[in-house]
C-alpha positions as CSV (number, residue, x, y, z in Angstrom):
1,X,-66.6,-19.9,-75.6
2,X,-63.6,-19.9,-77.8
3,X,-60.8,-18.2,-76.7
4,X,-58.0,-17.1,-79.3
5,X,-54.5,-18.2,-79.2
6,X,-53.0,-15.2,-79.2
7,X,-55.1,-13.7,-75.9
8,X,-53.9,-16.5,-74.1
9,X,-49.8,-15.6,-75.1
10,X,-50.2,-12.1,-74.3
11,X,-51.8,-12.7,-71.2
12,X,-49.4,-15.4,-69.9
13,X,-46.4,-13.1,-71.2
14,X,-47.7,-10.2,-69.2
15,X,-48.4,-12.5,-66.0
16,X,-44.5,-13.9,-66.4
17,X,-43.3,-10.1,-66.8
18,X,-45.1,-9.2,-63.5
19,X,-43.5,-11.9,-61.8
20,X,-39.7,-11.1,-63.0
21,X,-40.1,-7.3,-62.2
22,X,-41.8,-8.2,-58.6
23,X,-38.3,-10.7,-57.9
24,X,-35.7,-7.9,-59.7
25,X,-37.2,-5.5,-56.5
26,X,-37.2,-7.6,-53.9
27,X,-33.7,-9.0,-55.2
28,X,-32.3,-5.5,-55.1
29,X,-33.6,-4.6,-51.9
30,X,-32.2,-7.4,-50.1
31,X,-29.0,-6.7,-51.3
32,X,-29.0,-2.9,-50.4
33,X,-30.8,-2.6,-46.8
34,X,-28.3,-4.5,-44.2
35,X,-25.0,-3.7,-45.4
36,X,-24.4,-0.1,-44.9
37,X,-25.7,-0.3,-41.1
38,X,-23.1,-3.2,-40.1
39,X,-19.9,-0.7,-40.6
40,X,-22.1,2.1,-39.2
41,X,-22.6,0.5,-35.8
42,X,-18.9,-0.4,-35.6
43,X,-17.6,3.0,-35.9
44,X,-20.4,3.8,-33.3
45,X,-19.2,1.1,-30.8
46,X,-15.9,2.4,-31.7
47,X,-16.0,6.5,-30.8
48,X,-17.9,5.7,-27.4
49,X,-15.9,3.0,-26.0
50,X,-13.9,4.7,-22.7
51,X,-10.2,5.3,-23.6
52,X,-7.8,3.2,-21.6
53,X,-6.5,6.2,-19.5
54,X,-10.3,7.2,-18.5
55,X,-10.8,3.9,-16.6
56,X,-7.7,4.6,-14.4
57,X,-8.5,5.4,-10.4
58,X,-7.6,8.8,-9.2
59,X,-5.7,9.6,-6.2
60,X,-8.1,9.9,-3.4
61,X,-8.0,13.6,-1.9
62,X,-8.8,13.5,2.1
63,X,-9.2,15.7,4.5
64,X,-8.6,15.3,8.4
65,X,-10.7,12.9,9.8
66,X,-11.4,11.3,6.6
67,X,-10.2,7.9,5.0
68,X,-9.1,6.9,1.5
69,X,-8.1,3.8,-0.2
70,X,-5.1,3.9,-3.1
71,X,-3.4,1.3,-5.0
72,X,0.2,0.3,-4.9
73,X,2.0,-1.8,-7.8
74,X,4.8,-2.0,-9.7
75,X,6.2,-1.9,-13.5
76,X,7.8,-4.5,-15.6
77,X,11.8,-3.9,-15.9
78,X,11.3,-1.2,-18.9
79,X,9.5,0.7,-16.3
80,X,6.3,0.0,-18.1
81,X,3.1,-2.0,-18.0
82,X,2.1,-0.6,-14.3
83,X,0.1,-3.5,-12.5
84,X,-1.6,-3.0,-8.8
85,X,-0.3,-5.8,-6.6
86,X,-1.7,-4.0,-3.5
87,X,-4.6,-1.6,-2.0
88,X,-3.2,0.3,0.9
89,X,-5.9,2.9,3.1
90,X,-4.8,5.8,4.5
91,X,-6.6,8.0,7.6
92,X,-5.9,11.7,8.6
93,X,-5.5,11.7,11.9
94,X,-4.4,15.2,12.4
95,X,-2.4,18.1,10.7
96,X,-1.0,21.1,12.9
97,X,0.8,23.6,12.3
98,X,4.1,23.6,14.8
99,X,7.1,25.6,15.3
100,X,10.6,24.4,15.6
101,X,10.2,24.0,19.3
102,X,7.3,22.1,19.0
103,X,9.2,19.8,17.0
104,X,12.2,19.9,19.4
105,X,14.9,21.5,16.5
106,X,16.8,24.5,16.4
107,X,16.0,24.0,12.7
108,X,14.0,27.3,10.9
109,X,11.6,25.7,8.0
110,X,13.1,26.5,4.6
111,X,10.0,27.0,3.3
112,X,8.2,28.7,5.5
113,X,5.6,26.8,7.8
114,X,6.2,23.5,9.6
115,X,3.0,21.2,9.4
116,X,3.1,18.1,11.8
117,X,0.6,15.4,9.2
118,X,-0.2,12.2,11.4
119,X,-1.5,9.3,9.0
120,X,-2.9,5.6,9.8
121,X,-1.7,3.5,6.7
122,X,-2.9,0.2,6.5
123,X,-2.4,-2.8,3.9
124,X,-5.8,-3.8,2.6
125,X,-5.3,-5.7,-0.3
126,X,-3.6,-9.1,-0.4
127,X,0.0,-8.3,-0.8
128,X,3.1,-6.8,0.7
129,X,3.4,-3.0,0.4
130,X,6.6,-0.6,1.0
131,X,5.8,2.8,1.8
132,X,8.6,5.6,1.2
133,X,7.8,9.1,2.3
134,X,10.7,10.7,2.5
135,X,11.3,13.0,-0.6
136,X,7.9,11.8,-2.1
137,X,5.6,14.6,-0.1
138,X,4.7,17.6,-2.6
139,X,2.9,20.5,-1.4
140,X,1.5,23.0,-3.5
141,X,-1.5,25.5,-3.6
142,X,-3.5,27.7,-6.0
143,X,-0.2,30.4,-5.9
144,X,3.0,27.7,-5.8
145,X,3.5,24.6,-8.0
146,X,4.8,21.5,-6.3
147,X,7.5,21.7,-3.7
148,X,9.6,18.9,-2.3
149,X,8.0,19.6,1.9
150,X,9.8,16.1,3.5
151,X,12.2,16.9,6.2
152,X,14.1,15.0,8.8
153,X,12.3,16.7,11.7
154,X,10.8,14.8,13.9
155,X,12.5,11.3,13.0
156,X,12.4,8.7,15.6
157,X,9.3,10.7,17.5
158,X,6.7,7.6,17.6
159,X,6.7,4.7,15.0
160,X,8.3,5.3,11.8
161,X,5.3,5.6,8.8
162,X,8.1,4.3,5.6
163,X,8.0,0.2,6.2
164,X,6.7,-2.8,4.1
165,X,3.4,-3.5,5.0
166,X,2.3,-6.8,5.2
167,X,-1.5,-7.7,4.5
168,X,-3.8,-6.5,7.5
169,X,-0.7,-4.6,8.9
170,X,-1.4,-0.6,10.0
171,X,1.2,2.0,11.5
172,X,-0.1,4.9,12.4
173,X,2.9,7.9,12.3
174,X,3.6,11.2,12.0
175,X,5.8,13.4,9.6
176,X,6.5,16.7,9.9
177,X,6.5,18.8,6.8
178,X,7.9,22.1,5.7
179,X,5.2,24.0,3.7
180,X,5.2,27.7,2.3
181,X,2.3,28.8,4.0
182,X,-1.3,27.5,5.7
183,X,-3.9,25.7,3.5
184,X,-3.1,23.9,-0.3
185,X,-2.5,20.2,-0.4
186,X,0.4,17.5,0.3
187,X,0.7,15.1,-2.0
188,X,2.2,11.3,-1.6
189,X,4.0,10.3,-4.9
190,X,5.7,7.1,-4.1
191,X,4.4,5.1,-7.2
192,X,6.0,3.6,-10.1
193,X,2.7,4.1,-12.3
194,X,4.1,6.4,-14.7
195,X,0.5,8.1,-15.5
196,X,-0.3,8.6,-11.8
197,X,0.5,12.2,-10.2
198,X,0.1,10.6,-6.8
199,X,-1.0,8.0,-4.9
200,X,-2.8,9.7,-2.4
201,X,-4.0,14.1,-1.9
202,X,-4.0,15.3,2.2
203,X,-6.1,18.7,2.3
204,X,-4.5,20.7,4.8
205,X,-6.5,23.2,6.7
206,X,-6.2,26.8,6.7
């Protein structure tokens, strides 16, 4: 059968068309689907990433009887960039409450309340560590902000808690501390991290 020319153009020119408008889509679909998503995740990745300050240890807060483990560093000489050289633990032997008898001085607590605290440090990390005490214990409870409570009472009574610590090294001491009243919470703040409130929390009891 005889087929005219023209059918034949119109046809291919139709089949061509198809084809052209079937690679226009696909080309602009391609080019459209993947590249708003890319930013998208980055700003995702971005808002739940942890902040710097969220990954910093806090001070461990213990109780008599219990044990915590806090770490000891240094800054750079701007008295920035904190680095942990050291882990030190510390153990609550004891706290009682003592009057100036008990603690052998004529001395009346300023304050209001002596509290005889007897710790166990102990160097657990892998270098040196110099513990300072005095005029770095701060009481305070739910009614009083933080109070200087380091006295000179008791000095020389048993071994002597401020020392550098070698690794492995313990000293277990006491310190005798003048508080306002029973209960709230002594704190040790003898680092140089200058976003640390303390190294470590004692609970006293009630």
């Amino acid at each position: 059968m005889h087929i005219p020319r023209y059918a034949v153009s119109a046809a291919s020119a139709a089949i061509l068309g198809a084809v052209l408008i079937g690679c226009t889509s696909d080309d602009g679909n391609d080019s459209s689907t993947p590249a708003p998503s890319a930013p998208a995740t980055a700003e995702k990745a971005v808002e739940e990433s942890p902040s710097p300050s969220a990954t910093k240890s806090a001070a461990p807060v213990v109780a008599v009887g219990e044990t915590g483990t806090f770490g000891l560093g240094e800054t750079d000489e701007y008295g920035e960039n904190y680095k942990v050289t050291t882990k030190m633990q510390v153990t609550v032997v004891s706290a009682k409450y003592v009057t100036p008898a008990e603690v052998d001085t004529s001395n009346k607590p300023e304050q209001g309340q002596y509290v005889k605290l007897t710790l166990t440090l102990k160097n657990v990390g892998k270098a040196p560590a110099e513990i300072m005490t005095y005029g770095m214990m701060k009481w305070e409870d739910g009614q009083t902000a933080a109070q200087d409570a380091s006295t000179l009472e008791g000095v020389g009574d048993g071994p002597d808690l401020d020392t550098t610590y070698k690794p492995g090294q313990a000293v277990t001491g006491s310190l005798v501390l003048d508080v306002a009243r029973r209960g709230g919470q002594v704190s040790y703040v003898g680092v140089d991290d200058p976003d640390a409130d303390a190294a470590f929390v004692v609970k006293l009891p009630k």
